[in-house]
N, C-alpha and C positions, 0 to 999 in steps of 0.2 A: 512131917515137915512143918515148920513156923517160920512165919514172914515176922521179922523183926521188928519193932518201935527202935529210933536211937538211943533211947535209956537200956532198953532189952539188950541190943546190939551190945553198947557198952559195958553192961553187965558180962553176956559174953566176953568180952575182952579180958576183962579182969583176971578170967583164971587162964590168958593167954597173953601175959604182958610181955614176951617178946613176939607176939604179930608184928608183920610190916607196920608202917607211919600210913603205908596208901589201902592198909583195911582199915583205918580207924573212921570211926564216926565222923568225926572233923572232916578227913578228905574225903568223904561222901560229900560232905555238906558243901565243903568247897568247889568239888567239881558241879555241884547239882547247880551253881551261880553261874555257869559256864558251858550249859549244853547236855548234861548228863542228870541223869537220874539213877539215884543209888536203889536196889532193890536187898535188903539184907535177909538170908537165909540161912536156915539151923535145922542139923537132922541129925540128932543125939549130939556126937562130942564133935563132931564139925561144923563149920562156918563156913559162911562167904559172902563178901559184899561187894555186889555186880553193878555194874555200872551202865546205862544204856544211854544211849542217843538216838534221840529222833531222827529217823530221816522222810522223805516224800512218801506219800500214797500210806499213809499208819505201820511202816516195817522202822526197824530199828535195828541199831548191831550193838553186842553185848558184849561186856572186856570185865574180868575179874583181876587185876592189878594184883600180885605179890600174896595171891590166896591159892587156896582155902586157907582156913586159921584152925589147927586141932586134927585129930587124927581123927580113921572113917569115913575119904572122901566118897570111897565106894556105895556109901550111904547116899550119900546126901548127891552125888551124880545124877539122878535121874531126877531128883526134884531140881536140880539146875536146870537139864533141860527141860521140864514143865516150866518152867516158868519161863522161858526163852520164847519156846511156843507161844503162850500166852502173852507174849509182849513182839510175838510176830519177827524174830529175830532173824537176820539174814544169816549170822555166823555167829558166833561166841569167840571170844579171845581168852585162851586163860594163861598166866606168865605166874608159872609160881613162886614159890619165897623158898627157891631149893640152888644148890650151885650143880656144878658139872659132875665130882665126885659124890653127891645125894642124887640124883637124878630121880626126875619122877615123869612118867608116862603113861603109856600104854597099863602100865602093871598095877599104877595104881587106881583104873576104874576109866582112864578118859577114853572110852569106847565110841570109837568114828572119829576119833580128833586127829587130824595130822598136824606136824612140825610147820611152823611158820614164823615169818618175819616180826620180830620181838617190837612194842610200844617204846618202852624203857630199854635203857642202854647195855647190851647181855655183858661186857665187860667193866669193871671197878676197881679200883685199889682199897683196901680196908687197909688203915692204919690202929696198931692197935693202941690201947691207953694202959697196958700192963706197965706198972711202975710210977715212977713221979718224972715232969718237966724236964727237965737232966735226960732219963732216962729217953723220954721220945727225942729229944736233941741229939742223943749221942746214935740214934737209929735213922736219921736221916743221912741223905747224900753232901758231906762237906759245902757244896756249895749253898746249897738249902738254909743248913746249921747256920752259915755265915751271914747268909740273907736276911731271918728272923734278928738274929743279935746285930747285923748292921741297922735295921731298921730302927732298931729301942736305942744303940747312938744315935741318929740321927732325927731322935726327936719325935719319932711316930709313938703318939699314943693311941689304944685302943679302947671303945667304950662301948656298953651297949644303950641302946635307943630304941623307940617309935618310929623314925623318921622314914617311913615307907616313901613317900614323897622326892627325899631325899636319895635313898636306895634306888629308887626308879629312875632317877637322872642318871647315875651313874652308869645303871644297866643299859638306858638309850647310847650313853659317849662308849661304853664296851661292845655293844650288839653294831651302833655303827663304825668300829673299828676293825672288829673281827669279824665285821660279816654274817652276824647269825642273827635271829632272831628275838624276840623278845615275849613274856606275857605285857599285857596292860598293868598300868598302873593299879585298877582295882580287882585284877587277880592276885598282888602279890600282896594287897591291903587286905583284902576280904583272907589270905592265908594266914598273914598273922593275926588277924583279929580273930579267927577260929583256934589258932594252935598256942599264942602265947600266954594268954588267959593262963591254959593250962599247966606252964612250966615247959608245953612242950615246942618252943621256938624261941630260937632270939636274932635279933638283926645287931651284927656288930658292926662298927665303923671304922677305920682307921683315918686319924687326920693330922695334919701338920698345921701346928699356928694356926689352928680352928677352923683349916679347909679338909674336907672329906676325901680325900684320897682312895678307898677300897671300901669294897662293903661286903659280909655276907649274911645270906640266912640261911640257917640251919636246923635241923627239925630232930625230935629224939622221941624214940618211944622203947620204952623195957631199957636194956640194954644195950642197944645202939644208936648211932645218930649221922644224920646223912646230911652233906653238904649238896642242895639243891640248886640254890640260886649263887651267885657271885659278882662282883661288877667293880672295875677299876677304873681311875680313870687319866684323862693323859698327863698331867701334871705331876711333878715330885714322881715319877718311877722311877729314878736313882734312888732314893728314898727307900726303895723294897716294900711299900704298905701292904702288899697283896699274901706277903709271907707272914708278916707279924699276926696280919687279922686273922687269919688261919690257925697259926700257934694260937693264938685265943680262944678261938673258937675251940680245939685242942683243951684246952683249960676250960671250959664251960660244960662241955660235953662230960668229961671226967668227972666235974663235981656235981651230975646230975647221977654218978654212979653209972653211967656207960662204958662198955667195955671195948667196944669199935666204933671207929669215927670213918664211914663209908664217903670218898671223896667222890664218887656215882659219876660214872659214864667217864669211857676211854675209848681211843678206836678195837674194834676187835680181829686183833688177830692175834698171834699167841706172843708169849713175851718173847723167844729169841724173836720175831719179827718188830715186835716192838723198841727192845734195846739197837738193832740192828738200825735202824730208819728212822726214829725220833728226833735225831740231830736236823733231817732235811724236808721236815716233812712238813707242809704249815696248813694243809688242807682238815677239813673234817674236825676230829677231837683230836688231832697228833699234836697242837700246840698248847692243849691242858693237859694232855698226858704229861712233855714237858716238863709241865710245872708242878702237876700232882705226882710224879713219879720220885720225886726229892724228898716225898715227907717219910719214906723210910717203911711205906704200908707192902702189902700181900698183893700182887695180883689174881682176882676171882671172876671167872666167869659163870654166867646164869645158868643150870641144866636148862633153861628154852623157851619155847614160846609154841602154844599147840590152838590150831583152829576146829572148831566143831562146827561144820556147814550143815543148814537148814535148809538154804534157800541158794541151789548151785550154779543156777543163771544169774540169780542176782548178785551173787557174790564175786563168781567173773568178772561180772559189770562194775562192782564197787572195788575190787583191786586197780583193773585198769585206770579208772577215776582217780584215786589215789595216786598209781607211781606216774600219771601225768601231770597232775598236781603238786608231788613232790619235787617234779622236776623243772615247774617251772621259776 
């Protein structure tokens, strides 16, 4: 077993350039500004970069986000849990980087882990970027198609920027619309300042007459790229901004050489349930589904989400904590 430096880490990576965006060094570092501490681990040709959070009395809970990275996790399983131990872990979370038709469980080594309630969204649409502009246009839902090209009549230009500042505003007039919540401002400043450096994010805009209408940021690693954050706001939506920026986004992502543009998180349930109830549904994610269901992508669901308990009282205690907290 070896505990990584982030240069080591990211050497790792290199001979594994489609990992997730949520193994890469960066989103170690991001989350580490935010409550977590990354722990990176290597046992021959796999990886994993863990993520911990303090909690009361020196215990902690551990989550590997879209890992391992590499094959052999059978290896490298039992130096996970040593180091869990060591860091006093209540439970471990591991969400890997597999869909429902790869499935990965029990078989591949996660011994004592059972099924659990997923971090990340277990359902997505991938849209693919096989072909040129045209081509993703003529794969979307007509009304979508029409939405993008009404928008470029009507005047919407699309740019990309710095203005996290900006971005943030927009996400407060979106979060206080739709009712959902938001990061801070300098979560999503400290994300680009870590990701865009590297070619790997961009924040686009869409504005009219030099007001910001839609925004999004978008992250890419190997090839694919995931549309994380978004934010619209109330003015000019006749306009369509929130489609054009997107199609952009679409074009930014392709000319990084990516091959899926991952629209992340949709309500989960299967798609005749989806196509069925989309039209009335405005709770939850059914009103991005909505909107992400037009650009013409795949519906995917995650093979899962597996918990590995240490600490079986204490973790009782932190679920109930949790869904009363969720709830309120």
């Amino acid at each position: 077993m070896a505990i990584l430096d982030i240069a080591q880490w990211e050497r790792f990576l290199a001979n594994h350039p489609d990992a997730h965006v949520l193994q890469t060094a960066a989103w170690g570092e991001l989350k580490s500004g935010f409550g977590w501490r990354p722990v990176r681990v290597q046992a021959g040709a796999c990886g994993a970069q863990i993520l911990f959070r303090q909690l009361p009395l020196g215990f902690t809970v551990g989550y590997i986000p879209k890992g391992p990275v590499g094959r052999g996790w059978q290896a490298l399983w039992p130096e996970v849990l040593t180091i869990c131990r060591q860091q006093r872990a209540i439970f471990l979370k591991i969400e890997p980087d597999s869909w429902n038709e790869q499935p990965f469980g029990a078989s591949d080594g996660l011994t004592g882990a059972i099924p659990a309630d997923p971090i990340q969204p277990r359902r997505t649409v991938e849209v693919s970027l096989d072909g040129n502009p045209e081509d993703w246009l003529a794969r979307m839902k007509p009304k979508t198609r029409y939405n993008v090209r009404l928008a470029e009549k009507k005047e919407v230009v699309v740019s990309e920027n710095a203005d996290v500042a900006g971005f943030y505003r927009l996400m407060q007039e979106t979060g206080d619309r739709d009712q959902f919540g938001v990061h801070s401002q300098a979560y999503y400043q400290r994300a680009y300042d870590l990701f865009a450096p590297q070619g790997a994010c961009t924040l686009l805009t869409a504005e009219y007459d030099g007001k910001p209408l839609a925004s999004v940021m978008v992250f890419t690693q190997g090839s694919r790229a995931w549309y994380f954050y978004g934010a619209s706001g109330n003015d000019e939506r006749n306009r369509m901004p929130a489609y054009l920026v997107q199609f952009e986004a679409l074009r930014w992502a392709a000319a990084r050489g990516c091959q899926v543009y991952d629209l992340w998180g949709i309500p989960d349930v299967d798609e005749e349930a989806l196509e069925a109830q989309f039209a009335g549904r405005e709770d939850g994610l059914w009103g991005v589904y909505r909107f992400k269901r037009g650009f013409g992508g795949v519906v995917r669901r995650s093979s899962g989400s597996w918990d590995k308990i240490f600490q079986p009282m204490l973790y009782k205690a932190y679920q109930l904590y949790s869904r009363r907290r969720g709830g309120e």
